[in-house]
KOLMI-240883 format. One record per residue: residue number from 1; residue in three letters; x, y, z of N, C-alpha, C in turn. Coordinates in nm, 4 decimals, padded with zeros to 6 digits, m for minus. Layout:
<sites>
<num->NUM, residu->ALA, n.east->X, n.north->Y, n.up->Z, ca.east->X, ca.north->Y, ca.up->Z, c.east->X, c.north->Y, c.up->Z>;
...
</sites>
This chain:
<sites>
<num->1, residu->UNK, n.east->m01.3012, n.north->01.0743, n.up->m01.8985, ca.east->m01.2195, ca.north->01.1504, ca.up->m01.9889, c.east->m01.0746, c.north->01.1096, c.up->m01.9667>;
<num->2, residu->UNK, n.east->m01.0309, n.north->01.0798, n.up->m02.0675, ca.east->m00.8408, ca.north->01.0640, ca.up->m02.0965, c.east->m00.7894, c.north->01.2000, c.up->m02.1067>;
<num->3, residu->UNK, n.east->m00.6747, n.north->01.2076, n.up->m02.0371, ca.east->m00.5823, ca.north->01.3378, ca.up->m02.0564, c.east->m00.4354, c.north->01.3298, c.up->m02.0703>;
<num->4, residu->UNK, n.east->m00.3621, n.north->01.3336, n.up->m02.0922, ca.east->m00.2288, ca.north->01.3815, ca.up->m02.1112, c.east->m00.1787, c.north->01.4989, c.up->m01.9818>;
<num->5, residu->UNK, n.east->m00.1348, n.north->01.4259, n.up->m01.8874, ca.east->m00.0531, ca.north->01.4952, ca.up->m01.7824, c.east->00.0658, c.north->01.5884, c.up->m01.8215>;
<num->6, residu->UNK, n.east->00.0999, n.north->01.6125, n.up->m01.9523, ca.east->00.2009, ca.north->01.6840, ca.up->m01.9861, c.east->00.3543, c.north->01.6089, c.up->m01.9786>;
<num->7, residu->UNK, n.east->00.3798, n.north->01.5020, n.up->m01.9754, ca.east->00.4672, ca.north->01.4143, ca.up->m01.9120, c.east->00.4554, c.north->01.2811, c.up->m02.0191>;
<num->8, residu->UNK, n.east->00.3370, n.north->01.2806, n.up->m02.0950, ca.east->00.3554, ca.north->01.1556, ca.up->m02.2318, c.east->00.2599, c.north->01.0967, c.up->m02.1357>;
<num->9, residu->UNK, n.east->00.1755, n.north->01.1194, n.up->m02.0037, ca.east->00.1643, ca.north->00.9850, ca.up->m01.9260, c.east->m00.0065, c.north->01.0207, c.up->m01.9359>;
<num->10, residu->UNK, n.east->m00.0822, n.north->00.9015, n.up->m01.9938, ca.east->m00.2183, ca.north->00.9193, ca.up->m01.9817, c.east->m00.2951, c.north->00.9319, c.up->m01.8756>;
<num->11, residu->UNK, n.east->m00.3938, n.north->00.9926, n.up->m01.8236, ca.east->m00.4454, ca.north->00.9753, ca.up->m01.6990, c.east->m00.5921, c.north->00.9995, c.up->m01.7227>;
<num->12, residu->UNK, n.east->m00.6538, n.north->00.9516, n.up->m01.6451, ca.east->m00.8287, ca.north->00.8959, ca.up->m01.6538, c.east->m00.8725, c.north->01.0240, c.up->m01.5433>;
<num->13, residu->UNK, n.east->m00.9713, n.north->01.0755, n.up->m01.5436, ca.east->m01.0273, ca.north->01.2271, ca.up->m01.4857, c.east->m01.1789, c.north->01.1564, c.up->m01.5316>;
<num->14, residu->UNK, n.east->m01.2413, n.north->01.1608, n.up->m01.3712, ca.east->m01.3240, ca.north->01.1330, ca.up->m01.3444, c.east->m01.4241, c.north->01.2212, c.up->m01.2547>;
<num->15, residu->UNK, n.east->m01.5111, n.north->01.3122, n.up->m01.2524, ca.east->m01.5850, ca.north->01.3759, ca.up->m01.2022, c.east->m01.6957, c.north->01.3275, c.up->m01.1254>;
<num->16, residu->UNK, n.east->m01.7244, n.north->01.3720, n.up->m01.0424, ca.east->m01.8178, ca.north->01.4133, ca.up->m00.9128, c.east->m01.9403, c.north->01.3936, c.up->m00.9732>;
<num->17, residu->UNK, n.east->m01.9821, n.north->01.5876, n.up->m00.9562, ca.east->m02.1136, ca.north->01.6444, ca.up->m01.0158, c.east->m02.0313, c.north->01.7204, c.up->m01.0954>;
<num->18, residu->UNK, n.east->m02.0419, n.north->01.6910, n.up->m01.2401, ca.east->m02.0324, ca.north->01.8200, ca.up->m01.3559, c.east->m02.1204, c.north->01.7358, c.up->m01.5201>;
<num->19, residu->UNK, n.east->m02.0830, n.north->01.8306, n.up->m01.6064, ca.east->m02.0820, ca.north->01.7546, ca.up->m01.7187, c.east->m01.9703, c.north->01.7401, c.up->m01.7935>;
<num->20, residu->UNK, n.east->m01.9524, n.north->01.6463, n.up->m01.8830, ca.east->m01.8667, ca.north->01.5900, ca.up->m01.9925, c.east->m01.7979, c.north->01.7338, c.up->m02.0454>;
<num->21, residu->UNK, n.east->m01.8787, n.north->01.8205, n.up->m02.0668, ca.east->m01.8029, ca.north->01.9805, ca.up->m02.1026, c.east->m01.7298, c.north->02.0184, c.up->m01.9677>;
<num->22, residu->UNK, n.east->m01.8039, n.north->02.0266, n.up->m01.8660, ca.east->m01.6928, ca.north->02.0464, ca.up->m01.7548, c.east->m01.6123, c.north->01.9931, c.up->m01.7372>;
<num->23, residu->UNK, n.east->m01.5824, n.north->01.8818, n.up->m01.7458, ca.east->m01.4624, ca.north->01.8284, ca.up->m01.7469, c.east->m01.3407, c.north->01.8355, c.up->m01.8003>;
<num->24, residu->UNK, n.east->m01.3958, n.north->01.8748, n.up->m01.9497, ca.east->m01.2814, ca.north->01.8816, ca.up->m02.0468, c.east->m01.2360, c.north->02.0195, c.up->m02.0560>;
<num->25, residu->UNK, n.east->m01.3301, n.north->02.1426, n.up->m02.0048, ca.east->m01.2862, ca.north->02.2676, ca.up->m01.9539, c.east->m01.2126, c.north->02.2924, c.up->m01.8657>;
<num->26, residu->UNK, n.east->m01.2230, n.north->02.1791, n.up->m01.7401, ca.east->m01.1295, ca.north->02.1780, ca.up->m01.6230, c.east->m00.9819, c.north->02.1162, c.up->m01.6545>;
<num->27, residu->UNK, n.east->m00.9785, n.north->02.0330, n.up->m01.7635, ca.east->m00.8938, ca.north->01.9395, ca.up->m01.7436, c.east->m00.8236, c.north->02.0478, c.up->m01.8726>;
<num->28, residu->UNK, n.east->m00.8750, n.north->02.1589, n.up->m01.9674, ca.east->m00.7797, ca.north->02.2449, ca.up->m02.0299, c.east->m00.7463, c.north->02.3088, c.up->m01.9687>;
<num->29, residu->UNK, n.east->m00.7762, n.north->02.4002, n.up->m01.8478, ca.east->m00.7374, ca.north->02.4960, ca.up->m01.7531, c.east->m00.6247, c.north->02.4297, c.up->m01.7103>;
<num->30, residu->UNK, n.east->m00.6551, n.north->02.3151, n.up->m01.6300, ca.east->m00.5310, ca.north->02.2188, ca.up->m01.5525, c.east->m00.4226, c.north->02.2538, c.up->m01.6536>;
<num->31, residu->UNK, n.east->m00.4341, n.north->02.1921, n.up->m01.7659, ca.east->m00.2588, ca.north->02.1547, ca.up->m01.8488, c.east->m00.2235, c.north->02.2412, c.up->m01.8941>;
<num->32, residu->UNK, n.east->m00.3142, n.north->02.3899, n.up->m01.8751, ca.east->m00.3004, ca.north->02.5056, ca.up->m01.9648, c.east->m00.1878, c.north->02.5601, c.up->m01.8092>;
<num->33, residu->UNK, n.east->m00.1770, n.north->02.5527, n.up->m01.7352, ca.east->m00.1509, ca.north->02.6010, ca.up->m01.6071, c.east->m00.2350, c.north->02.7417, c.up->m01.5648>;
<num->34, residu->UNK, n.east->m00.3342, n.north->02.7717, n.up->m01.5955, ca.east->m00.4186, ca.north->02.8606, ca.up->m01.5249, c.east->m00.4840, c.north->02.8086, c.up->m01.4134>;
<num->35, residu->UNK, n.east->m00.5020, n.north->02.6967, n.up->m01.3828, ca.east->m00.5604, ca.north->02.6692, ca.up->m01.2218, c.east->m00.4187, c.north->02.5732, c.up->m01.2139>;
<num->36, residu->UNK, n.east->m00.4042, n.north->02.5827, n.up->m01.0806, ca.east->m00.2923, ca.north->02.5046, ca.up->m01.0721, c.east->m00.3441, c.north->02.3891, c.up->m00.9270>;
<num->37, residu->UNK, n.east->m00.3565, n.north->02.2538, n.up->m00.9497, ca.east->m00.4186, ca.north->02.1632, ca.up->m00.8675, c.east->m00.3212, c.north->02.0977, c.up->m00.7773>;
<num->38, residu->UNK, n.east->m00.2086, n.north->02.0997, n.up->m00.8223, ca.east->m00.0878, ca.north->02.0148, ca.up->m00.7104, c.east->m00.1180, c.north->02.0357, c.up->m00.5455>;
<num->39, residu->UNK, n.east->m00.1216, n.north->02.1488, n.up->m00.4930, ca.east->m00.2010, ca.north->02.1632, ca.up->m00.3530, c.east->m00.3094, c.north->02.1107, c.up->m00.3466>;
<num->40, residu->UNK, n.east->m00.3859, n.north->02.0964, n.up->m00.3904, ca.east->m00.5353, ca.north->02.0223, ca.up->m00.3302, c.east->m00.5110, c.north->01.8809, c.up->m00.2818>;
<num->41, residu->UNK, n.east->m00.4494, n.north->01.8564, n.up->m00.3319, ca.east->m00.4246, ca.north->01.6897, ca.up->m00.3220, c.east->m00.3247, c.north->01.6676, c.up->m00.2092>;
<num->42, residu->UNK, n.east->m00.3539, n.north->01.6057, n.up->m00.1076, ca.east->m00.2286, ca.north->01.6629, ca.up->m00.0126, c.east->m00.1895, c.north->01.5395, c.up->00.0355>;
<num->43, residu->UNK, n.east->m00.2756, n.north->01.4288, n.up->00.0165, ca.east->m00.2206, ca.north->01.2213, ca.up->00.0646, c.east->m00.3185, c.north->01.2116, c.up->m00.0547>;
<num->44, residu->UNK, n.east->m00.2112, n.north->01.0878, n.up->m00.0807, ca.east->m00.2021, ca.north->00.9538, ca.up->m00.1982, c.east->m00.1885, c.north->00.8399, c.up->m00.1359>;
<num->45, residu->UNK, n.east->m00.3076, n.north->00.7451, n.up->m00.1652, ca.east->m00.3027, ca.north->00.6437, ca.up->m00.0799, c.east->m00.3250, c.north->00.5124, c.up->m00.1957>;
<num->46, residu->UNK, n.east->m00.2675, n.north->00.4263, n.up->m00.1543, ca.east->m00.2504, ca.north->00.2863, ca.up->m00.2260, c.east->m00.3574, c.north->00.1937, c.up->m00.2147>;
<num->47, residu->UNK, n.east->m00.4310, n.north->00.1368, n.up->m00.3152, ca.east->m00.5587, ca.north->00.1145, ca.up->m00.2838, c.east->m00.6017, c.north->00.0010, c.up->m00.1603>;
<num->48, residu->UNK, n.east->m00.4689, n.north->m00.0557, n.up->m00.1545, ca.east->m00.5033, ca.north->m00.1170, ca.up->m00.0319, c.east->m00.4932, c.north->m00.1024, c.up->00.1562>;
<num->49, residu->UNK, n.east->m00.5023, n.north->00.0465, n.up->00.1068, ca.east->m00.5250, ca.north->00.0826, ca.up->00.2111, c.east->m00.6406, c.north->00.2010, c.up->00.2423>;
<num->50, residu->UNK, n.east->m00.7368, n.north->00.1789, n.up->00.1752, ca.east->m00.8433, ca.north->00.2383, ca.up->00.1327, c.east->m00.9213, c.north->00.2819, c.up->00.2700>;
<num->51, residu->UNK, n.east->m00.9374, n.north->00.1684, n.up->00.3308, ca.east->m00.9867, ca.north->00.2415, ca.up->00.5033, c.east->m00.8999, c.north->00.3022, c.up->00.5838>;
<num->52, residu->UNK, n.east->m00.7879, n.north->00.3395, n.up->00.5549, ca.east->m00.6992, ca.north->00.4180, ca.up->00.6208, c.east->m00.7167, c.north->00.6004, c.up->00.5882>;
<num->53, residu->UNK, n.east->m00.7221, n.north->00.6138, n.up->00.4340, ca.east->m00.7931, ca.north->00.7508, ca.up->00.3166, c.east->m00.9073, c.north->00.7340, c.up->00.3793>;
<num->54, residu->UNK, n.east->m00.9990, n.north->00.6878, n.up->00.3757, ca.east->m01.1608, ca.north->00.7072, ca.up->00.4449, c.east->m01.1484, c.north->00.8020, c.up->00.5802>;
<num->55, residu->UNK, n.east->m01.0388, n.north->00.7519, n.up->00.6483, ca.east->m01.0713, ca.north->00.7503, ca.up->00.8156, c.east->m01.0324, c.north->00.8810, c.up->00.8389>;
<num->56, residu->UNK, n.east->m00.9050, n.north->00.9198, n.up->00.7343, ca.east->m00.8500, ca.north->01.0083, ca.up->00.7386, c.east->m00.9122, c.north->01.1459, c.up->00.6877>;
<num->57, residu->UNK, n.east->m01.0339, n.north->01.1554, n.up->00.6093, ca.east->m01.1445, ca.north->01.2036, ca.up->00.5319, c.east->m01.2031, c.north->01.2230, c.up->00.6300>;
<num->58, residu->UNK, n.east->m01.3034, n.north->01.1401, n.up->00.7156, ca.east->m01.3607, ca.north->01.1798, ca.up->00.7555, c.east->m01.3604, c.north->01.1924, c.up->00.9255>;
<num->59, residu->UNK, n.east->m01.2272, n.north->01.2402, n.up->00.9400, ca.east->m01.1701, ca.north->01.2539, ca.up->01.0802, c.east->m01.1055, c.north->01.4171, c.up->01.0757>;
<num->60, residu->UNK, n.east->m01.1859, n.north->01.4929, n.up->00.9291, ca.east->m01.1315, ca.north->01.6229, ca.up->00.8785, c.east->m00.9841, c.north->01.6317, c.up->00.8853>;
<num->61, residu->UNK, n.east->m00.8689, n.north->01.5476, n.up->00.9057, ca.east->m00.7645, ca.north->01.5813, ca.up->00.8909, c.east->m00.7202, c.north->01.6086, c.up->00.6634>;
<num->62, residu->UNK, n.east->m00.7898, n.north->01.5731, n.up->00.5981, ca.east->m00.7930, ca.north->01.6024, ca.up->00.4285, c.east->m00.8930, c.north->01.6392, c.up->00.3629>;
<num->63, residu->UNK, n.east->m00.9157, n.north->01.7115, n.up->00.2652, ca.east->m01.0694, ca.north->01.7513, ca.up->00.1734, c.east->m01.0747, c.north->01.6605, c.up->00.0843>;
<num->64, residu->UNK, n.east->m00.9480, n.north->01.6423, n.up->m00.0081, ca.east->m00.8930, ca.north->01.5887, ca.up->m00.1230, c.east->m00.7971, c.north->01.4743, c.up->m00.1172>;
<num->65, residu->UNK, n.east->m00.8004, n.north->01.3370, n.up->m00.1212, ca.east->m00.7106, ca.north->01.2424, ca.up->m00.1489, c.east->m00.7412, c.north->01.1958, c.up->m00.2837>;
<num->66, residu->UNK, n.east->m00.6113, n.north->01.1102, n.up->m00.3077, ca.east->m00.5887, ca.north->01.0226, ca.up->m00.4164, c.east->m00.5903, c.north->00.8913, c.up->m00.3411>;
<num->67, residu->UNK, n.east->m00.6623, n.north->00.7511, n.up->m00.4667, ca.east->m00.6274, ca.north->00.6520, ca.up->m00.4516, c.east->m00.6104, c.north->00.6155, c.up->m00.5699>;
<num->68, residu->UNK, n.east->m00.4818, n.north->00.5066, n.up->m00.5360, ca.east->m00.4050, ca.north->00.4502, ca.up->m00.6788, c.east->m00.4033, c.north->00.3236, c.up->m00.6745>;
<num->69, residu->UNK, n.east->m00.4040, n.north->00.2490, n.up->m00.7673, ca.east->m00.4813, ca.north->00.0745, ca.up->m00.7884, c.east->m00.2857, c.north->00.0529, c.up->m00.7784>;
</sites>
């Protein structure tokens, strides 16, 4: 699913386990500001450093990272 970050800036939202309706329910809540997601996400990591986000995952220091190409 494509979304509109509120900012003009497109962004790709990609799910786990849900369906195609969940998604687009989550991703209206998001821009609607009724769930608010900025805390969950707490490291952003650059994709080339992808075993660094792993280690950090599963060394319980994060629940939630980003990786960015």
């Amino acid at each position: 699913m494509v979304a509109t970050n509120g900012r003009g800036v497109e962004i790709a939202i990609t799910g786990a386990v849900s369906s195609p309706d969940q998604n687009q329910q989550a991703c209206q809540l998001i821009a609607s500001g009724d769930v608010v997601v900025s805390d969950l996400i707490i490291h952003t990591f650059p994709l080339d450093t992808l075993r660094g986000a792993i280690d950090i995952v599963a060394r319980g220091k994060a629940i939630k990272v980003t990786i960015e190409p």
